[in-house]
N, C-alpha and C positions, 0 to 999 in steps of 0.2 A: 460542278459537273456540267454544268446547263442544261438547257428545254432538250429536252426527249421525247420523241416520235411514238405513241403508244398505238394511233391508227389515225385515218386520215382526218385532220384537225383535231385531235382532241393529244393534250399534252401532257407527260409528266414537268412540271414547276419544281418541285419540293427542293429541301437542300439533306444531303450528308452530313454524317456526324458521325467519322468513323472511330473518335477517339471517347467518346461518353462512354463512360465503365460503369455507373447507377443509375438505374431509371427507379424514379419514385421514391429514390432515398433508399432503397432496397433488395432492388430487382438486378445481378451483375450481369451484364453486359460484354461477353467476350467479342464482341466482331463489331461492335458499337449498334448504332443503328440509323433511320433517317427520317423525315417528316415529309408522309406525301402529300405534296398538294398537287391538283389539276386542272390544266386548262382544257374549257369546252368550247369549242368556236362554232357556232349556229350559224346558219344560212342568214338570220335576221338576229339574233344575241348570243351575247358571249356570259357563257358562267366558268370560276374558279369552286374548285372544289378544294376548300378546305385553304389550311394555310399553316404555317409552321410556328413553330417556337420562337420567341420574339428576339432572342441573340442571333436566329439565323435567317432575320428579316430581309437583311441587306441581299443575303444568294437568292429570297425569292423575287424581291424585286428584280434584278437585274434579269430573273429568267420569262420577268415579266416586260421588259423593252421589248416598246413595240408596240404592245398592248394600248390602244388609244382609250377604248371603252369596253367598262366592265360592265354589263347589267346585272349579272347576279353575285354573290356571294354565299355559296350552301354551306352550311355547318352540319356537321352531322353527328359532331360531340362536341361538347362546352369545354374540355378536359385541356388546360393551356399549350398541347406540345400540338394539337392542331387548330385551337382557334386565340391561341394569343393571340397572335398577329392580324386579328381581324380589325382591330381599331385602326390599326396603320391603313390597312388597305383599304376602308372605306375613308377614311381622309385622302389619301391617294385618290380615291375613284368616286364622286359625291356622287356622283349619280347613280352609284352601284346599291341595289337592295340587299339585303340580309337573308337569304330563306332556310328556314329550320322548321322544328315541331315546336310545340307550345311548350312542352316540358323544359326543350331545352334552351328557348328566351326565356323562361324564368330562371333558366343556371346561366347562361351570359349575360343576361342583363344584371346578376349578383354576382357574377366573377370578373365582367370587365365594362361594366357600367356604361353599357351602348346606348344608345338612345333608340328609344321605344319605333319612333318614325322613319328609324331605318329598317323595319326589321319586320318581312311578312309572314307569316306562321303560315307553314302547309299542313295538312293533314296526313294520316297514314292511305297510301294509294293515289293521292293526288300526285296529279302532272302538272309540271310547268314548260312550257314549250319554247324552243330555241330557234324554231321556224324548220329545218329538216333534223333536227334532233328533240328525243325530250327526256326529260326527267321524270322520272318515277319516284316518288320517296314510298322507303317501307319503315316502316316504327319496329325494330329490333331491339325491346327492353334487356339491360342487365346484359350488354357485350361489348362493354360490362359496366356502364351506366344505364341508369334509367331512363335516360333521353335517345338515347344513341339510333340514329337513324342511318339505313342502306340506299343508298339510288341504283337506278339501273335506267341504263340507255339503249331501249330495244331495237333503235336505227341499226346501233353498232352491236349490240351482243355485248355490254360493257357492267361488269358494277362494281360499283366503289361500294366497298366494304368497312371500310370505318377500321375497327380495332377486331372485327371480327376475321376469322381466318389470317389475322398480319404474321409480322416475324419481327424479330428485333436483331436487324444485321445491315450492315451497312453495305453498298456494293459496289461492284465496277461495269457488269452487265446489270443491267434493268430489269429483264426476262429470265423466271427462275428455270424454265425448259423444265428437266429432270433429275437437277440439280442437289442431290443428297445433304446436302450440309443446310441448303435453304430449306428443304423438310425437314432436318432434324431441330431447327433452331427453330422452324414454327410448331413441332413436338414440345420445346422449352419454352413458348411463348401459349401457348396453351394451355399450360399445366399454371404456369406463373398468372395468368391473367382471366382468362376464361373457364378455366374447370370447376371454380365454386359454383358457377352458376351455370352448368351446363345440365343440370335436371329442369331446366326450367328452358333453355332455348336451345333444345336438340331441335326440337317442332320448327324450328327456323331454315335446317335444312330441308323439309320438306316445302317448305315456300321458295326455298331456292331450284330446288328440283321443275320447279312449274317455269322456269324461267330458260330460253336459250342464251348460254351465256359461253361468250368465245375470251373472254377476258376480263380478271378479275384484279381489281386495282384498290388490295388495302391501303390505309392509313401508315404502316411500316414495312423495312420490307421491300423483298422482289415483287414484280408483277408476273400474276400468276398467267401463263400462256399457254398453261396444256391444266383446264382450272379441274378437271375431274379427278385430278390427283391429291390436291388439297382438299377437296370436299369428299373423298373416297377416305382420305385418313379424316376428316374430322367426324365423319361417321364410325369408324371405328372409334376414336377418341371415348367420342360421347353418350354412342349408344351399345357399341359387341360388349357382351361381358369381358369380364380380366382376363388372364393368362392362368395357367398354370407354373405360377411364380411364387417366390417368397422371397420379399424384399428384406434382408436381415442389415439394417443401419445400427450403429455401435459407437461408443465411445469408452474408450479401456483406459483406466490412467496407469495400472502398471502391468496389466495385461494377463490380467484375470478373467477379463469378460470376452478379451479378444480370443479367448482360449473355449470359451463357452457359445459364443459368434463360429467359431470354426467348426464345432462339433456339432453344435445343433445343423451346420448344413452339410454336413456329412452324412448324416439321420434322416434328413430330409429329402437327400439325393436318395439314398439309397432307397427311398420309398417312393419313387417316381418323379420327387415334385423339383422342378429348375428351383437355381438359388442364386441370389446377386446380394453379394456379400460388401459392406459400402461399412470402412473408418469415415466416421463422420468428420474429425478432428480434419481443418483446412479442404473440407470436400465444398466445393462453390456449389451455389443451391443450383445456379445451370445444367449443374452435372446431372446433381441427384433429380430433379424435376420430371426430366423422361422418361423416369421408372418407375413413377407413382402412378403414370398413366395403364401402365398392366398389372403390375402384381395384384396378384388376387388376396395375398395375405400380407401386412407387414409385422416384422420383428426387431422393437426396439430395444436396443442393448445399452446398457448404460452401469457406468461405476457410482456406489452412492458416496456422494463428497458431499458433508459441513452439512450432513442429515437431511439429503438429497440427492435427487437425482443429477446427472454433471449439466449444466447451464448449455449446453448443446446441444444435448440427449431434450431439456424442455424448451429449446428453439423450435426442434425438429418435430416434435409435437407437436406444438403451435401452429405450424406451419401445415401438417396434415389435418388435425383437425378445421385450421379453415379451410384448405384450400378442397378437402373434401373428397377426393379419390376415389376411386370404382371399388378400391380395395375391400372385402369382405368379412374378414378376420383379421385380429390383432391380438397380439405375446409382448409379453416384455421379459427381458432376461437381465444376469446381471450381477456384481457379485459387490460386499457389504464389508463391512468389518464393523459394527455393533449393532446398526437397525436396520434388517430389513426390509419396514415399513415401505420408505419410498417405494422399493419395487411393487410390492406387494397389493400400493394401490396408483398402480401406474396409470390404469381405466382412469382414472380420475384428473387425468392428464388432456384428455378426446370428450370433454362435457357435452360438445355439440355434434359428435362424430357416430353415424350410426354404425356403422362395424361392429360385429360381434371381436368380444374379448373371451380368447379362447384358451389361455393360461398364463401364468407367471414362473419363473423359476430361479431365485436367488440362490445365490452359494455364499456360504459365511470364508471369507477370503479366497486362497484357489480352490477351485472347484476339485472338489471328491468323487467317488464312484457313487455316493445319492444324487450329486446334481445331475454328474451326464447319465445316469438312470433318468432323472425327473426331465432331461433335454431329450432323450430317445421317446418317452412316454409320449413330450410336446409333438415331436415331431412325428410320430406316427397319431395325433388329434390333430392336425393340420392337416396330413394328409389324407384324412377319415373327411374331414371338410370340405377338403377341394373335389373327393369320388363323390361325395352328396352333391357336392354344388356341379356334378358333370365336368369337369375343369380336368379330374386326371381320371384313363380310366383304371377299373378293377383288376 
């Protein structure tokens, strides 16, 4: 794409990658995404901020011609898709320094074996000065490394945000303006990368709050150019309570439980409370990730196969239990033909997940008039939950 004008001397470098479908071996990727790096040109030094994936070294060099001298090199996470490429570029530029926090030359100096004399440790709140610009670093643990540090260049009203507030989407404009799809995909990059740890650096927003800031330039991603819109939803994100929701996710293999999924939110409507009813079977986790961010309950549905639960149904688990969610109550539903058990001890599914487990309700093949009794009962105790928890009212 080449160098990008983000304000007066200071550049987007990075490169595109609109065709990458996995990040992390995991994470799907429908619009791809890119690696920002950026150029700072100081009255008296020039720093690059950050740098890309090392297959997409060659786009950054070239948005780097021109460039004579590099003085700085800032790292702000050790994590290879922005500091691969740092070996190249201080070979490229000898006389360029390294500047990071301490934590994280000890993860680049063990992930990409730099040499210690290139490489100056800042502290949290130190400045490095560019001559009419300067840098600021702030130590932002767990977003979503332990090292991971933000700058902020108060000449310009600018901060580079690292992995914090990003998006994983590739573009054509730079600037995400009020652009609905760049908020929905940093909704999905949220849930996938930063919400495990968001009990712990909500308080980060309040550091940012102290800050005037006209432009905010993550790690993926658009730049954000109207940034109270991103930092208004990652408030909500991190800290509003849930919705008055219930997430009913299911997997039915001959469609017994899809039957059990449909009436418990019938039950559930009828009792005040919204419902986003989700076949898991081929559901990309993309999809499903935006909805963990509100529901206030979820409701796993699941067929037991080979004296368990179906290997989807304990993905999707998995996946909540780490990923950890605002959610407040959990159910599991779901129908059997000889044990059961799995459902019965689904809770044992969320070992790390504080949520309350607020019922079960197995059917021995299709469901009968005990079960959708036992699914009307569930669903008016969820609803009992949500009037206590203020969520719906009486």
């Amino acid at each position: 794409m080449g160098k990008i004008a983000i304000k007066e001397d200071i550049f987007w470098v990075g490169a595109l990658d609109p065709e990458r479908a996995v990040f992390d071996g995991l994470l799907p990727l429908s619009k791809g995404t890119t690696y920002n790096a950026y150029l700072v040109q100081g009255s008296e030094k020039t720093a690059l901020m950050d740098t890309v994936e090392p297959e997409k070294l060659n786009e950054l060099l070239l948005n780097l011609e021109g460039v004579e001298t590099l003085d700085y090199v800032v790292s702000h996470h050790a994590e290879q898709d922005h500091s691969g490429s740092i070996p190249a570029i201080l070979e490229k530029y000898p006389e360029a320094t390294l500047l990071c926090l301490q934590k994280n030359k000890e993860m680049l100096m063990s992930l990409m074996q730099l040499p210690e004399d290139r490489i100056q440790v800042v502290e949290d709140g130190e400045e490095i000065s560019l001559g009419n610009k300067t840098i600021r670093f702030m130590h932002f643990p767990w977003v979503h490394w332990p090292e991971t540090a933000v700058t902020y260049i108060p000449e310009d009203k600018i901060l580079f945000s690292c992995d914090f507030l990003g998006s994983h989407h590739s573009f054509d404009t730079i600037f995400a303006g009020e652009n609905p799809e760049v908020y929905h995909g940093a909704k999905e990059y949220y849930v996938q990368i930063m919400m495990l740890y968001s009990r712990m650096t909500a308080t980060y927003l309040d550091r940012l709050a102290e800050l005037d800031i006209q432009f905010i330039c993550p790690s993926h991603g658009s730049v954000y150019d109207k940034p109270q819109i991103i930092l208004d939803l990652y408030e909500k994100w991190m800290r509003a309570e849930p919705e008055n929701l219930a997430l009913i996710a299911y997997v039915s293999t001959h469609g017994s439980t899809k039957v059990m999924a449909e009436h418990l939110q019938t039950e559930l409507e009828k009792r005040g409370v919204s419902v986003v009813l989700k076949d898991l079977v081929g559901l990309p986790l993309d999809e499903l990730a935006p909805l963990l961010t509100d529901a206030a309950t979820i409701v796993l549905g699941s067929s037991v196969i080979m004296a368990s639960l179906h290997p989807v149904a304990i993905g999707t688990a998995f996946l909540v239990d780490r990923l950890k969610p605002k959610a407040k109550f959990l159910a599991a539903i779901g129908s059997y033909g000889w044990s059961p058990g799995p459902l019965q001890k689904a809770a044992d599914l969320f070992p790390t997940y504080k949520a309350e487990v607020v019922g079960a309700v197995a059917a021995k093949g299709f469901p009968k008039d005990e079960a959708f009794s036992d699914l009307a009962d569930l669903a008016e105790t969820i609803a009992g939950k949500h009037k206590d928890a203020g969520l719906l009212k009486a």
